[in-house]
KEFI-805591 format. One record per residue (C-alpha): residue number from 1; x, y, z. Coordinates in Angstrom, 1 decimal. Last residue first. Layout:
   n     px     py     pz
 NUM      X      Y      Z
...
END
This chain:
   n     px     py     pz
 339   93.3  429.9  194.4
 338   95.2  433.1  193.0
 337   93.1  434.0  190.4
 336   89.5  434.3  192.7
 335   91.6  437.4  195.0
 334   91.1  439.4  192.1
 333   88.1  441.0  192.5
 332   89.6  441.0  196.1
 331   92.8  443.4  195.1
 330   91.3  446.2  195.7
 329   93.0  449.5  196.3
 328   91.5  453.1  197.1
 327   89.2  452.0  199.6
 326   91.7  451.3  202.0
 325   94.0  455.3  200.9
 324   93.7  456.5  204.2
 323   94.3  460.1  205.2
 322   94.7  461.8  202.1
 321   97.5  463.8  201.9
 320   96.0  467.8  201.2
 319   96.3  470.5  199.0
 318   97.5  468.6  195.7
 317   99.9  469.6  193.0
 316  101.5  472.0  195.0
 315  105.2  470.5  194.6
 314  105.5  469.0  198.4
 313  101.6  467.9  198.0
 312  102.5  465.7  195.0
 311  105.7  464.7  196.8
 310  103.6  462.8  200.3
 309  100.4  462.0  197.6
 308  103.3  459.7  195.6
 307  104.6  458.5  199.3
 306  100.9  457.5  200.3
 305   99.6  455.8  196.8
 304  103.3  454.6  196.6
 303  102.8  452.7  200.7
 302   99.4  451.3  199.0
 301  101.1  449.8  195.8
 300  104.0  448.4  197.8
 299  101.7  446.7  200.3
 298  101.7  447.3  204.0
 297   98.3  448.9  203.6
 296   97.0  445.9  201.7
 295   98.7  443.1  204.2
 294   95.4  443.5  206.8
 293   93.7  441.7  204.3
 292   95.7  441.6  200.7
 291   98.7  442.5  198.9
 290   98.8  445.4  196.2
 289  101.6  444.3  194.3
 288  105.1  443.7  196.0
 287  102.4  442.0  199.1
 286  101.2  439.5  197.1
 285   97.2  439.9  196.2
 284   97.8  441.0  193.0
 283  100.3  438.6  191.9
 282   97.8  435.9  190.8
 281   96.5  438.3  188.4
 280   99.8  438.3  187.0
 279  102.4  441.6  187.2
 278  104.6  442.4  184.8
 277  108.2  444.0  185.7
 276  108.4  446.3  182.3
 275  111.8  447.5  180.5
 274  111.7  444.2  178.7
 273  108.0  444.6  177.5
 272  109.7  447.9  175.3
 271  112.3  445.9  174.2
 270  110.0  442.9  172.4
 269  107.9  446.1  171.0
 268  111.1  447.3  169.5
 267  111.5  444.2  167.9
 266  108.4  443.5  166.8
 265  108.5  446.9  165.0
 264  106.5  449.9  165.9
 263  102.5  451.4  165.9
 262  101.8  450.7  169.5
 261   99.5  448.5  168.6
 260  100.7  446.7  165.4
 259  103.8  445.5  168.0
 258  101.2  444.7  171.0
 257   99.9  442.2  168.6
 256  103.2  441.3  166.7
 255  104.5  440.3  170.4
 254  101.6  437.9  171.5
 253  102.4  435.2  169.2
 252  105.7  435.2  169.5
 251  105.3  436.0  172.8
 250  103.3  432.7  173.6
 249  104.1  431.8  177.3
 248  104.6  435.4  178.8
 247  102.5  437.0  176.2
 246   99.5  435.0  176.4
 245   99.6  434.7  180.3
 244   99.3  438.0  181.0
 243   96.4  438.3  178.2
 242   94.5  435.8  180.1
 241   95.3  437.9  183.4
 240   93.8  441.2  181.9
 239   90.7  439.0  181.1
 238   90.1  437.4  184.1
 237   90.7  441.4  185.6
 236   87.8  442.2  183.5
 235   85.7  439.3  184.5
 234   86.4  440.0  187.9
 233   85.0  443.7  187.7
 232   81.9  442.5  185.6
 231   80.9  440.1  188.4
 230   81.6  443.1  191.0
 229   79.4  445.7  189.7
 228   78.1  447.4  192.5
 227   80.9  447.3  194.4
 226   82.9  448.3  191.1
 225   80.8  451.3  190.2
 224   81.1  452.6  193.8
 223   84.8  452.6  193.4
 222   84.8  454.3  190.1
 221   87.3  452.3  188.1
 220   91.5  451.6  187.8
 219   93.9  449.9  185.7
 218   97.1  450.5  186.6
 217  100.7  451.4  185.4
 216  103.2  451.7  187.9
 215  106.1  454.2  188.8
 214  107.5  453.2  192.1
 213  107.6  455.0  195.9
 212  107.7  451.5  197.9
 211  108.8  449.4  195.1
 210  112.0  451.7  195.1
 209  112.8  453.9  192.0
 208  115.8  453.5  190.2
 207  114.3  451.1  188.0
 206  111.9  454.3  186.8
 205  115.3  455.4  184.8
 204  117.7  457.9  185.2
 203  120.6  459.3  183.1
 202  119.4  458.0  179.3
 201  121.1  460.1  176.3
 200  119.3  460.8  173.6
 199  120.8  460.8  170.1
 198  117.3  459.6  168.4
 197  117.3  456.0  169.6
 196  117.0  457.6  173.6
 195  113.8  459.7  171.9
 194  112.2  457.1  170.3
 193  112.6  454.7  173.7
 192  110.7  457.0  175.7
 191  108.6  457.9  173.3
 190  107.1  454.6  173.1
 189  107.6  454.2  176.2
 188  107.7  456.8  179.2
 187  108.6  460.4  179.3
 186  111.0  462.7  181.5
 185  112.4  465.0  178.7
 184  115.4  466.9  178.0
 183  117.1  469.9  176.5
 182  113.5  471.2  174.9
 181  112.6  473.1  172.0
 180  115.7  472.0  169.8
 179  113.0  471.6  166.6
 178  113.8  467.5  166.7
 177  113.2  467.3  170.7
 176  110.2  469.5  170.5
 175  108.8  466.9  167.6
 174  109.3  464.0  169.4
 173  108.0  465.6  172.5
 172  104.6  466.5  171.2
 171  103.5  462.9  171.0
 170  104.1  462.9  174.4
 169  101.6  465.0  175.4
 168  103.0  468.9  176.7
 167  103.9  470.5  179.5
 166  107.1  472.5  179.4
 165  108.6  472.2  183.0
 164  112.2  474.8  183.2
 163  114.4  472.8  186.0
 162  115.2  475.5  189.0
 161  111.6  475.6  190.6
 160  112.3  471.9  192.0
 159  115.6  472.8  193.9
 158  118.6  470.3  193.1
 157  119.4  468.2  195.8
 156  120.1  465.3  193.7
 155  117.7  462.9  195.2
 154  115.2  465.4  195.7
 153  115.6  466.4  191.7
 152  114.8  462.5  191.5
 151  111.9  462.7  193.5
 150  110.5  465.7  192.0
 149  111.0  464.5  188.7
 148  109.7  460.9  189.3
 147  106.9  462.6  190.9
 146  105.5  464.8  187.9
 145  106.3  462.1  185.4
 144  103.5  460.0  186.9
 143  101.0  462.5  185.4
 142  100.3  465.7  186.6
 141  102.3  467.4  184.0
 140  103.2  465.9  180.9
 139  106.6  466.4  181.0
 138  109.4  468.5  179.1
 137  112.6  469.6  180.4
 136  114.1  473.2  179.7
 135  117.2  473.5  181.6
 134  118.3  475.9  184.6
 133  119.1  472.7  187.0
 132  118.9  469.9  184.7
 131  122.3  469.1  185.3
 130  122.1  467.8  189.0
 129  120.4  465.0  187.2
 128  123.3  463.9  185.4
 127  125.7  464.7  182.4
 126  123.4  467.7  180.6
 125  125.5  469.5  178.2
 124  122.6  469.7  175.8
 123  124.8  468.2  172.9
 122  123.7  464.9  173.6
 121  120.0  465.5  174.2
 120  118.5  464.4  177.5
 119  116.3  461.4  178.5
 118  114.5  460.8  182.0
 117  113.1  458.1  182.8
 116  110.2  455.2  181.0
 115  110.6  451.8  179.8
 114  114.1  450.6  182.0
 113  111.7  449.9  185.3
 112  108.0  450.8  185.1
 111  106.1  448.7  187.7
 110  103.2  446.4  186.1
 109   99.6  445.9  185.5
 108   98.3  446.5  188.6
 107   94.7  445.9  188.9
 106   91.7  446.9  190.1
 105   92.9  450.1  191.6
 104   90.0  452.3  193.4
 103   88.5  455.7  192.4
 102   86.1  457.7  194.3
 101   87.0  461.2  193.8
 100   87.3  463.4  196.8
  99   89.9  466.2  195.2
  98   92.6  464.0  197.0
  97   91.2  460.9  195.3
  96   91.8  462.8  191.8
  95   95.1  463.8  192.3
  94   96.0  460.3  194.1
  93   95.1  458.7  190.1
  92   97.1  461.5  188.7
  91   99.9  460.5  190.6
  90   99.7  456.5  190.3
  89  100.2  456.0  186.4
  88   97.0  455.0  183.9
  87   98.1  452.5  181.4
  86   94.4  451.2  181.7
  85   91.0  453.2  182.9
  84   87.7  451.3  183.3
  83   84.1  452.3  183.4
  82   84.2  455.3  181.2
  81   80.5  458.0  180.6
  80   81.0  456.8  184.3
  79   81.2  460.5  185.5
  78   84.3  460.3  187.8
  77   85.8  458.0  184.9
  76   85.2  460.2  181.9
  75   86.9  463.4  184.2
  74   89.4  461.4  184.9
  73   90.7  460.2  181.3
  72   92.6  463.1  180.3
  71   94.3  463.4  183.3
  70   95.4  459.8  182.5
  69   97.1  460.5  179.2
  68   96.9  460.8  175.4
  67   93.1  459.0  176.1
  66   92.4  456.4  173.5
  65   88.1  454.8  173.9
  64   87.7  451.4  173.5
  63   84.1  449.8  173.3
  62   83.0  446.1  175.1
  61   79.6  444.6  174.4
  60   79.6  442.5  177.5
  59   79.9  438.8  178.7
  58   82.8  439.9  181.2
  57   85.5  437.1  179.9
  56   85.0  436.7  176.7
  55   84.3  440.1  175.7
  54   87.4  441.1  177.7
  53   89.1  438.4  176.2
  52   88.8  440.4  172.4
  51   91.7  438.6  171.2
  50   92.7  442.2  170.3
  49   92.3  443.3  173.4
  48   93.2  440.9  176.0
  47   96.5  441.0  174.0
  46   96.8  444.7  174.1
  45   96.7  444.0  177.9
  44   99.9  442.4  177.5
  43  101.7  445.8  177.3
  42  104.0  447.1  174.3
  41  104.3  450.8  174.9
  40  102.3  453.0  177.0
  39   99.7  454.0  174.6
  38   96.6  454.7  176.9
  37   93.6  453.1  178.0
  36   89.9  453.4  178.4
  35   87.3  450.7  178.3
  34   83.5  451.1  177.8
  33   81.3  448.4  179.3
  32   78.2  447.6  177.7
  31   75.9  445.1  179.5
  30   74.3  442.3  177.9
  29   70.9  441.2  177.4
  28   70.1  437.8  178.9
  27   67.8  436.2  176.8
  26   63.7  436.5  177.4
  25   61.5  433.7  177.0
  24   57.9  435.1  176.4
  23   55.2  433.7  177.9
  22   52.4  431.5  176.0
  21   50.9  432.9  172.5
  20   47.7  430.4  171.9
  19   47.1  430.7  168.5
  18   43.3  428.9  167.4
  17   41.9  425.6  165.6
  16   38.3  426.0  165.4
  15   36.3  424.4  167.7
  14   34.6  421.4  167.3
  13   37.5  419.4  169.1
  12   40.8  422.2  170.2
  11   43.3  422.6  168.0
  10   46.1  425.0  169.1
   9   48.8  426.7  166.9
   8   51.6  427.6  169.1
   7   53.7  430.8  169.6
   6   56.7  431.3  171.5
   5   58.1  434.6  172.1
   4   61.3  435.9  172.0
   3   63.2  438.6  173.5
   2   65.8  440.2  171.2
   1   69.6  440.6  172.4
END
């Protein structure tokens, strides 16, 4: 905002009247904060978006910046040309903190549970996991699909290098699955749910998953951003909570949001929340989010950060488990919610 400066025409006995300019009062200016996230489906944060809460809440000139998926996004964050990430999923979040870079969780939004799995084509032949072995499978690689496949091949006992991996956005998939590119995909919403709707057949899901080794959306930052930032860190997560609570008391209200968003019908937007376990900011600090104290590292976000890095390293994706993952998760910029 502009400074301004008082002026004040002075009088002064004999004299001639004269402008005496006193000190200049000087506004606040505002910080700009650039946001990233990614279409995952319906999501309250949309909410916080378009009500513009983030505004609200952090006193900043907010942008928004699209990312097709969180690899995409880390090279943005570990330069701080982005100062938050949304919709982002665990693996490529340990990928980057196993190549030394200093990101921390802020907030988890939610654990995937029926919005995101694996879907095959009916007439692939494909009845269960064991039947991927041989089959063409696509998956954005390094994302969170790339340990829900590996942990669900595990599962199954079918070797990793058997299942064909075509990398590609999810976008992409709709139009593989039309051409007869691909026998299956491991996706989340929307596609997940335009693919199943298209003759797709559903054989896993994220639900399968325990809390301990889950598939969550987060919102993350540069750690050393965030300790030097913290005022702008809790108005952010204010804001992710205010949309929270939007959609889970006023859905009708929130639901057409996150429905223009995502680009489908109310509807389909109202199923893809469904296959979500939404988290407040008031959950953060329990222990089935990211806990707190000496809780964190019992925490069902900190034992995923280890068990994702555990199956990441397993498949070559990273050289190394990190040893400790404490500066990787903080819930304290949210700890201010649950009081």
């Amino acid at each position: 905002m502009k400074s301004v400066r008082w002026m004040k025409l002075v009088c002064i006995p004999v004299l001639a009247c004269t402008t005496l300019v006193l000190p200049a009062v000087y506004a606040a200016s505002q910080s700009d904060v650039i946001i990233g996230y990614e279409n995952n489906g319906a999501d309250p944060y949309m909410v916080s978006m378009a009500d513009k809460l983030f505004e609200k809440h952090m006193h900043a000139n907010v942008e928004y910046k699209m990312f097709s998926s969180g690899p995409a996004a880390m090279s943005a964050l570990a330069s701080n040309s982005l100062n938050f990430m949304c919709g982002i999923g665990i693996p490529p979040l340990v990928t980057a903190i196993a190549q030394g870079l200093p990101m921390t969780i802020v907030y988890n939004q939610e654990r995937y549970t029926s919005a995101a799995g694996i879907v095959v084509k009916a007439d692939s032949g494909i009845k269960d996991v064991a039947g991927l072995s041989g089959k063409k499978i696509a998956i954005v690689a390094g994302s969170q699909s790339s340990f829900e496949l590996a942990t669900f091949l595990a599962e199954a006992h079918v070797p990793y290098g058997s299942v064909t991996q075509i990398n590609m956005a999810p976008p992409q998939m709709r139009t593989s699955w039309v051409t007869g590119n691909i026998d299956a995909a491991i996706v989340w919403d929307p596609v997940f749910s335009a693919l199943s709707a298209a003759g797709g057949r559903v054989i896993k899901t994220d639900a399968d998953l325990p809390r301990s080794a889950s598939s969550y959306n987060v919102c993350i930052a540069n750690a050393d951003w965030a300790k030097a930032h913290p005022a702008l860190v809790r108005g952010f997560v204010g804001a992710l909570d205010e949309g929270y609570k939007i959609a889970k008391h006023d859905p009708e209200k929130a639901l057409p949001v996150m429905a223009k968003e995502t680009g489908v019908t109310v509807p389909m937007a109202r199923s893809q929340l469904a296959g979500y376990e939404v988290f407040s900011g008031k959950d953060q600090t329990a222990a089935k989010v990211m806990g707190s104290g000496n809780g964190i590292e019992k925490s069902a976000t900190y034992l995923t950060l280890v068990n994702t890095a555990k199956v990441l390293k397993e498949i070559g994706r990273i050289q190394e488990v990190p040893s400790s993952f404490s500066t990787n998760v903080a819930p304290q910029f949210s700890a201010f919610l649950s009081r």
